[in-house]
C-alpha positions as CSV (number, residue, x, y, z in Angstrom):
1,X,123.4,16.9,-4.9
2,X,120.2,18.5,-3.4
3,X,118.2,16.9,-0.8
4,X,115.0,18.0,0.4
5,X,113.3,16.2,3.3
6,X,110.0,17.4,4.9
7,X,108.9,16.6,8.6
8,X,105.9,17.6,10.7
9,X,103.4,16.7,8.8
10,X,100.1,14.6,10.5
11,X,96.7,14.3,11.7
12,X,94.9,18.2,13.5
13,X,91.5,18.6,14.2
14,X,89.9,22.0,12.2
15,X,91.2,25.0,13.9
16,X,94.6,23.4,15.3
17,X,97.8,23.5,14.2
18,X,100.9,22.5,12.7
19,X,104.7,23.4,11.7
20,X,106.3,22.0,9.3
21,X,109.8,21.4,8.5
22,X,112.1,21.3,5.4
23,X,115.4,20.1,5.7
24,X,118.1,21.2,2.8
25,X,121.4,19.8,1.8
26,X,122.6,22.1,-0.9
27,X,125.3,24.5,-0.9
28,X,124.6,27.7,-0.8
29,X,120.9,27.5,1.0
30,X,120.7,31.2,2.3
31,X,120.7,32.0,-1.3
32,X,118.2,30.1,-2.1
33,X,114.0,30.6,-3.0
34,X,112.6,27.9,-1.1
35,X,109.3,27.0,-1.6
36,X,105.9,25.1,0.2
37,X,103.5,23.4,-2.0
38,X,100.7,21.3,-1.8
39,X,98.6,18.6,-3.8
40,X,95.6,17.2,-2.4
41,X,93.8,13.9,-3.9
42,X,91.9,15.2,-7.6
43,X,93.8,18.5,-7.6
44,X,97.2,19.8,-8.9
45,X,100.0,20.9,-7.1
46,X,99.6,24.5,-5.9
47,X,102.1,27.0,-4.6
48,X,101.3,27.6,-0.3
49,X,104.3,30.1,0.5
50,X,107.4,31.1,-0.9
51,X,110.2,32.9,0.8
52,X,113.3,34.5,-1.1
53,X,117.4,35.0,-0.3
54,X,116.6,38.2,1.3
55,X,112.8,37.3,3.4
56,X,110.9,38.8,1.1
57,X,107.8,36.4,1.5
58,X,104.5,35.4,-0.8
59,X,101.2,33.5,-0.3
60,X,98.9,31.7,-2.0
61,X,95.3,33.3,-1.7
62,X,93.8,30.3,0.2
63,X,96.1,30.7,3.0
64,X,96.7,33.8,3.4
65,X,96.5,35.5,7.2
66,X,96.6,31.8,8.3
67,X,100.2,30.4,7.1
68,X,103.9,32.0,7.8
69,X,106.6,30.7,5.5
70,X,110.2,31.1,7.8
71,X,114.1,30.6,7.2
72,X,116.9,29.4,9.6
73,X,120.0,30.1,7.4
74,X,122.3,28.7,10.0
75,X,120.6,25.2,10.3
76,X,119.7,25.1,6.7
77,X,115.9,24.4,7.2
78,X,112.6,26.2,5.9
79,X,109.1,26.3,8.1
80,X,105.8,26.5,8.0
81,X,103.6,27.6,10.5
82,X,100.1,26.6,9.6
83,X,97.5,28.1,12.1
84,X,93.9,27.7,11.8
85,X,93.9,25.2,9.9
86,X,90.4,24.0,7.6
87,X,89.6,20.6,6.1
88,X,90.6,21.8,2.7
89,X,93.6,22.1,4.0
90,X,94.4,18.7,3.8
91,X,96.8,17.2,1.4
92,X,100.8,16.1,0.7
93,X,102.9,19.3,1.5
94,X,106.1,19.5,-0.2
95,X,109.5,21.5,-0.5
96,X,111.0,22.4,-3.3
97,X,113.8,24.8,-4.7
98,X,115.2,25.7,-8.0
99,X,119.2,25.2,-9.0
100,X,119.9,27.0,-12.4
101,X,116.7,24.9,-14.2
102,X,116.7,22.3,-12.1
103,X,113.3,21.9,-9.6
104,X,114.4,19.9,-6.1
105,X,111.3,18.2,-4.6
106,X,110.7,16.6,-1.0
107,X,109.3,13.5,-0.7
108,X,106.4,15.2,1.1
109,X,104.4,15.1,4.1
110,X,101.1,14.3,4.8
111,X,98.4,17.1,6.5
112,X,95.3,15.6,7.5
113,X,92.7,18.1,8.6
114,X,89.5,16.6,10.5
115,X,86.1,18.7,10.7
């Protein structure tokens, strides 16, 4: 079974910061792509960072320079480091990963960003 559970999430003024955290049961994690997403109120779910087995890292466009996507193997657990943050930054991040053809989801966490 594959359990994803997000932490770190809360309230930042514009131009602070915030890491989160994405726990992983599975078996097998350092193998894993593991994922950050994000859906704010109105808009669909959009990719923030991905990271791959070997590091290899990508970005979506809005947060490039700004976010870094990260990997402890030994603890099982995926970051993000979210600097700089903006108001339309602010919306439910979630984890996710792929088994096979399966998508895992977090519940999420909530990223408020004040102006």
């Amino acid at each position: 079974q594959v359990q994803l559970v997000e932490s770190g999430g809360g309230l930042v003024q514009a131009g602070g910061s915030l890491r989160l955290s994405c726990a992983a049961s599975l078996s097998g994690f350092r193998f894993a792509t593991m994922g950050w997403y994000r859906q704010a109120p109105g808009k669909q779910r959009e990719l923030v960072a991905r990271i791959t087995s070997d590091g290899s890292t990508n970005y979506g466009d809005d947060v490039k320079g700004r976010f870094t996507i990260s990997r402890d193997n030994a603890k099982n657990t995926v970051f993000l480091q979210m600097n700089s943050l903006k108001p339309e930054d602010t919306a439910v991040y979630y984890c996710k990963t792929r088994r096979i053809t399966t998508d895992y989801w977090g519940q999420g966490t909530q990223v408020t960003v004040s102006s």
